[in-house]
VMD Tcl script that draws the C-alpha trace (Angstrom):
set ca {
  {0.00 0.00 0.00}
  {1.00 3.08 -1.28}
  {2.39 6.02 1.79}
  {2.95 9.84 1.54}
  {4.14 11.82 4.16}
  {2.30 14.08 5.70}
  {2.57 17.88 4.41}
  {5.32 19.60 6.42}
  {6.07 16.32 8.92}
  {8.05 13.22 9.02}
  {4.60 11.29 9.52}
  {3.78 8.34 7.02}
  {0.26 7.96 6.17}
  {-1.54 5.44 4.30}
  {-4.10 6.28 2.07}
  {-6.85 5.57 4.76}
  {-6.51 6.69 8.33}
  {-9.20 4.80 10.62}
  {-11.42 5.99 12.25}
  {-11.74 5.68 16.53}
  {-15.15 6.84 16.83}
  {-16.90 3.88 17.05}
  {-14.14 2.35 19.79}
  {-16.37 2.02 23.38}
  {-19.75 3.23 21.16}
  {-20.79 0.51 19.14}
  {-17.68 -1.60 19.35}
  {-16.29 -3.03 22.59}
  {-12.75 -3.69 23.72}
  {-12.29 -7.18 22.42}
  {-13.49 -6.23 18.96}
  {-12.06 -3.06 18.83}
  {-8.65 -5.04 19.60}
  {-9.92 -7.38 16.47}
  {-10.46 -4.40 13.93}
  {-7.07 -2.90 15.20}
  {-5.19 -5.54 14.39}
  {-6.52 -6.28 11.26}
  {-6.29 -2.16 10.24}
  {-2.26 -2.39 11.19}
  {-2.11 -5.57 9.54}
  {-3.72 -4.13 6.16}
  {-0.94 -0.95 6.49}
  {-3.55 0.89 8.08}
  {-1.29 2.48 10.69}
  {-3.04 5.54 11.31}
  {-5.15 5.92 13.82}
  {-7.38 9.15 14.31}
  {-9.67 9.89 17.83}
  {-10.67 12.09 20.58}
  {-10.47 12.58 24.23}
  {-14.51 13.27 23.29}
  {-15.06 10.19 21.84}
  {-17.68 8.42 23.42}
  {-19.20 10.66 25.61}
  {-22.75 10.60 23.92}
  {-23.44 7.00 25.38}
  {-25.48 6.26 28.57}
  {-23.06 5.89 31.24}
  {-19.78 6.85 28.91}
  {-17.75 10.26 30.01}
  {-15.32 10.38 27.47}
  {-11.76 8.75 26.58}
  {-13.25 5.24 25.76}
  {-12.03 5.18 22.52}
  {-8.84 6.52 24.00}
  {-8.25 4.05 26.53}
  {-9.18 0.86 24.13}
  {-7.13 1.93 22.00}
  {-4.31 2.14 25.11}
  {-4.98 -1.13 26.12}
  {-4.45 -2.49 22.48}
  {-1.06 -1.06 22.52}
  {-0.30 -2.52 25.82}
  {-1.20 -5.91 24.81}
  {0.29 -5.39 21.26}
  {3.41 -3.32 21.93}
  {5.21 -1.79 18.90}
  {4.11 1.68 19.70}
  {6.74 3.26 16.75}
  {4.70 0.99 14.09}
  {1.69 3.09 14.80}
  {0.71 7.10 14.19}
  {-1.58 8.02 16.62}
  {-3.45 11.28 16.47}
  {-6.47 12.67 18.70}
  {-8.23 15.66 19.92}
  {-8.67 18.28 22.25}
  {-11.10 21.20 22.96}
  {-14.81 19.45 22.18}
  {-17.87 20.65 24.48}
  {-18.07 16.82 25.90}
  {-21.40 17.43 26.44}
  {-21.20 21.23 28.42}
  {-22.16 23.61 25.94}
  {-18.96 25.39 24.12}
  {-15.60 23.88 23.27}
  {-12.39 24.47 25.59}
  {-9.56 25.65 24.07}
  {-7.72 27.19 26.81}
  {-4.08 26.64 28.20}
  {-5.27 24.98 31.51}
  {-7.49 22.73 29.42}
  {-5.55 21.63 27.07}
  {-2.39 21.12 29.44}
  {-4.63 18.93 31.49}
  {-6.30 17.42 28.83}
  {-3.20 16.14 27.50}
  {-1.80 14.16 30.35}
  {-5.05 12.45 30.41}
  {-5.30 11.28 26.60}
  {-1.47 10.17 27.05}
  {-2.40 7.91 29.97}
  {-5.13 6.60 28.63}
  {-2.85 6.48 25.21}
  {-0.47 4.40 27.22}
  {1.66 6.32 25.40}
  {4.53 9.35 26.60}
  {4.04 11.28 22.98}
  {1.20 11.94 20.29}
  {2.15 12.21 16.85}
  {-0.89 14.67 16.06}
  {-2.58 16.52 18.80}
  {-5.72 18.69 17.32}
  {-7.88 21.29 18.02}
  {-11.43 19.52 17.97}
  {-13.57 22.42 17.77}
  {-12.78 26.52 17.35}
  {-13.19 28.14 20.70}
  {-13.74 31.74 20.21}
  {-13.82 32.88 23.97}
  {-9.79 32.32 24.01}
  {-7.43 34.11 22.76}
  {-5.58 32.47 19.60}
  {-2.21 33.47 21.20}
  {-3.32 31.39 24.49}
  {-4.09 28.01 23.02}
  {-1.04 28.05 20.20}
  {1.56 29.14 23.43}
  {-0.19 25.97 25.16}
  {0.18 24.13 21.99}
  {4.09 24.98 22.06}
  {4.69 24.19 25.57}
  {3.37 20.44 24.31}
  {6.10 20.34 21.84}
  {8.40 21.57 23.95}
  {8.18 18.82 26.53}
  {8.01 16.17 24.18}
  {4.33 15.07 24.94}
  {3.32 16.13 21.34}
  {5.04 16.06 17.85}
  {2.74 17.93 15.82}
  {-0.37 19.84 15.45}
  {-3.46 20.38 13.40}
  {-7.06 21.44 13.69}
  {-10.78 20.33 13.01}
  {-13.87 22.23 12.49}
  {-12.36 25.01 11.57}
  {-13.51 27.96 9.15}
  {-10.68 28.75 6.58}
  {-10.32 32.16 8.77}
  {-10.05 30.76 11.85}
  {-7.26 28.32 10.59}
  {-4.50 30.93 9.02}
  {-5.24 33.62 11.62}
  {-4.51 30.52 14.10}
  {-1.22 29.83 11.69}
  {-0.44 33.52 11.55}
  {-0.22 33.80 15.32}
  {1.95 31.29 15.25}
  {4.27 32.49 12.71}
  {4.49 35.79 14.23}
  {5.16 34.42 17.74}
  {7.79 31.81 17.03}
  {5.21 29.25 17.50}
  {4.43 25.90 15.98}
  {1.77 26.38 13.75}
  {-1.46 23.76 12.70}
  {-0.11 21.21 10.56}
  {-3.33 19.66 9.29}
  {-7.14 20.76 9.03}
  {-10.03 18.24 9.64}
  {-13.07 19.06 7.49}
  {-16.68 17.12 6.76}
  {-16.60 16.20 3.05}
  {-17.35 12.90 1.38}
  {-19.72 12.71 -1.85}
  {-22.40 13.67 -0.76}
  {-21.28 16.41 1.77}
  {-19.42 18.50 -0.61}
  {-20.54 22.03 -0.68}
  {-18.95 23.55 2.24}
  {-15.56 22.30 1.78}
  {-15.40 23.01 -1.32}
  {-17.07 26.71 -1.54}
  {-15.46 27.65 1.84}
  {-12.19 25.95 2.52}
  {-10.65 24.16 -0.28}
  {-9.57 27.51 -2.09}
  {-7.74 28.78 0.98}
  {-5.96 25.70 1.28}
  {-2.57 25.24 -0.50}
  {-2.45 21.50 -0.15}
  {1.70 21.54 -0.05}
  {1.87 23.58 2.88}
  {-1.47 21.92 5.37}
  {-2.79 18.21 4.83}
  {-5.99 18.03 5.03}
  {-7.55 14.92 6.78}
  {-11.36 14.38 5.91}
  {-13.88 12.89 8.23}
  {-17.61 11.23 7.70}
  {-15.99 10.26 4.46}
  {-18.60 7.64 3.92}
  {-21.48 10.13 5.49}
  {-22.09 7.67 8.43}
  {-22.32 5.34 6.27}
  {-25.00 6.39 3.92}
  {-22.27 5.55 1.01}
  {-21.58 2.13 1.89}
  {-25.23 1.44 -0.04}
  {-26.81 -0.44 2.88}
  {-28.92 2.39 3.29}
  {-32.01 2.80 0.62}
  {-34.89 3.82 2.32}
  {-35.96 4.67 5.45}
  {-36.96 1.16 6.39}
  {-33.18 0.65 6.42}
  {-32.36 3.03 9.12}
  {-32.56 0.38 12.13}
  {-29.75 -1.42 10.75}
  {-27.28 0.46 13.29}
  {-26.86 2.16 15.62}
  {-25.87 5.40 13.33}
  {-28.85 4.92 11.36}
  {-30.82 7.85 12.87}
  {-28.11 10.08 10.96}
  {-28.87 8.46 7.68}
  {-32.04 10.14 6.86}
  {-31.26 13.29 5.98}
  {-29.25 11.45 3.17}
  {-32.37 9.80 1.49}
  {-33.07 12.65 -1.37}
  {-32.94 12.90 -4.76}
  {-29.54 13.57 -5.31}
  {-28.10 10.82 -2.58}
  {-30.15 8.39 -4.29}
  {-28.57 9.44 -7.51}
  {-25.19 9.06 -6.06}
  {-25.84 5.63 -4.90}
  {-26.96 4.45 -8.13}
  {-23.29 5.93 -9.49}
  {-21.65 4.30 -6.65}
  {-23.29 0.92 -7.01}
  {-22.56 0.80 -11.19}
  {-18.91 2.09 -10.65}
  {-18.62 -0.75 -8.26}
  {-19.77 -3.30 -10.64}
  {-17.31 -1.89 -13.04}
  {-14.50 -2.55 -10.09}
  {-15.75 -5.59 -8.95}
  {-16.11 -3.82 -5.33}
  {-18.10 -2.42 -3.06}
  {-20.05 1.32 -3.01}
  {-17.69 1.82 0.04}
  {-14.55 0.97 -1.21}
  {-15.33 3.69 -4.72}
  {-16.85 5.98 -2.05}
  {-13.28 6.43 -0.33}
  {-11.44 6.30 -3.97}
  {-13.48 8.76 -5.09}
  {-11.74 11.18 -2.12}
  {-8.10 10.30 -2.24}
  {-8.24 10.92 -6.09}
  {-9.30 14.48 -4.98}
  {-5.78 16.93 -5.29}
  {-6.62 18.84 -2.27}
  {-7.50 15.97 0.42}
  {-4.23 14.10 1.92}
  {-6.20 11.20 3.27}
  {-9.89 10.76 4.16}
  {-10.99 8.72 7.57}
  {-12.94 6.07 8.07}
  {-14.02 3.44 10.87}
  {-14.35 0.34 10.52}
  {-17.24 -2.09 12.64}
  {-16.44 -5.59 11.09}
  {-13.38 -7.35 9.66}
  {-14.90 -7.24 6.25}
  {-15.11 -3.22 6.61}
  {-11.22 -3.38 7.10}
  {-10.90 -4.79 4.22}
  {-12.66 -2.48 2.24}
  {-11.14 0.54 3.63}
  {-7.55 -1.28 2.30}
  {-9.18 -2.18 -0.95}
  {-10.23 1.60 -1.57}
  {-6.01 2.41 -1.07}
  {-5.39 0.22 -3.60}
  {-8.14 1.14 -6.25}
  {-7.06 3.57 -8.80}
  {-10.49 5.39 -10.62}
  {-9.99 6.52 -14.60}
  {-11.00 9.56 -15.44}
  {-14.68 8.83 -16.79}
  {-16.02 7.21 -13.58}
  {-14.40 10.07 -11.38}
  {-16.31 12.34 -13.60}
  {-19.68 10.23 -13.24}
  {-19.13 10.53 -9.67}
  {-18.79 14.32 -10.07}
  {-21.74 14.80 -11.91}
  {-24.11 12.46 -10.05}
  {-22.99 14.03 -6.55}
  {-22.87 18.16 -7.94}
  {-24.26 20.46 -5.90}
  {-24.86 22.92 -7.98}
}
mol new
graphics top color blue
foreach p $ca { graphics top sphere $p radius 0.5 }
foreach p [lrange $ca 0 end-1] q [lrange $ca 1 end] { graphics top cylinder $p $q radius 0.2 }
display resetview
């Protein structure tokens, strides 16, 4: 499987980077450990989460993912043979995102015990926080590096503005700057990345690292109708999907498939690393056979004439 480094680092990342989300949500520890090793056996040695992550269950706090993902590396060792990268500065649940310097210093120690790690490879900025000063949360960002406890860092939810006054802070102040931007885009949720953020972005100077990349699954196929929503647990996102157009991008997806001899998935997430702007998309994985396809989409290499039937059929325009 094919690696680039990641812009401006010494990070190798795969063409996929997998998804922790659904690590202590809808996948426990012993099959989390199952789809972990099959991911890093696959080349799929990035691993993307969130101190967050998953708070949103009954009787969760937060750092789930975090810590099953900890205990993997315990029991598996090897630590160098995998990039980890998570996030800092959601609401968890208590109304605005955190991304102050006494957060974010405590936050830290907490993901890296739970990491069963000393370092991070990329430590992010899960949500803008507009009550603290930019200066604040970069200077907390460089004390990381300083010590050790973080190698690099990037951002997520941010708007185009946000992210280079963030980097020219940083510049100005000696500071490390955000390495990496986390938007929403995937076929069917194309609009805002692409009308806000992709022309600010010079993709050799910030990678950018897309998430919902198969819109929770809506591009997978196994969703058609809304009698289909019960079959998981993220089916109550799935709905909004169900129109005109994301029926019309199925039906591209399912006949560019055929064409492949894969899966909707698998052109789904070739559809995004073909795109010049995105360094890798993410995507989780719930079942050994969803590994697979997330390795099969690194592999697949789309010709011209589909990419453009998968442009046309998801426009949004």
């Amino acid at each position: 499987m094919k690696k680039n480094t990641l812009r401006n680092t010494d990070l190798q990342i795969p063409p996929i980077i997998l998804g922790g989300n659904v690590f202590g949500w809808t996948l426990q520890e012993r099959e989390s450990f199952n789809i972990l090793d099959a991911a890093l056996d696959h080349g799929l040695h990035f691993i993307d989460t969130a101190n967050s992550y998953s708070h949103w269950v009954p009787g969760n706090k937060g750092g789930e993912s975090e810590a099953i993902i900890g205990q993997w590396l315990k029991q598996k060792g090897g630590r160098d043979q995998v990039t980890l990268a998570t996030k800092v500065g959601s609401s968890m649940g208590k109304g605005k995102p955190d991304l102050s310097k006494k957060h974010i210093l405590e936050e830290v120690d907490h993901s890296l015990r739970r990491l069963n790690t000393d370092y991070i490879d990329l430590y992010q900025s899960h949500h803008d926080d507009l009550d603290t000063p930019i200066e604040e949360t970069m200077e907390a960002y460089a004390a990381l590096v300083k010590a050790g406890k973080v190698r690099y860092i990037g951002a997520s939810n941010f708007s185009a503005q946000r992210f280079q006054a963030a980097n020219e802070v940083a510049e100005a102040g000696g500071l490390p700057s955000y390495q990496s931007i986390q938007p929403e885009y995937n076929l069917y949720d194309r609009e805002n990345f692409e009308k806000e953020l992709a022309p600010q972005i010079d993709p050799s100077q910030v990678a950018v690292i897309s998430y919902y990349s198969l819109a929770s699954g809506f591009l997978s196929g196994k969703y058609q109708s809304k009698e289909d929503l019960g079959k998981s647990k993220r089916g109550v996102g799935i709905e909004k999907y169900l129109t005109d157009r994301g029926r019309r991008i199925l039906k591209a997806l399912h006949k560019t498939a055929q064409k492949y001899h894969t899966v909707p998935a698998s052109i789904a997430l070739a559809w995004l690393i073909s795109q010049p702007k995105i360094s890798a998309p993410i995507a989780s994985a719930t079942s050994l056979k969803q590994v697979e396809t997330l390795a099969e989409a690194g592999t697949l290499h789309l010709e011209k004439e589909d990419l453009d039937v998968l442009d046309n059929a998801s426009a949004w325009e």
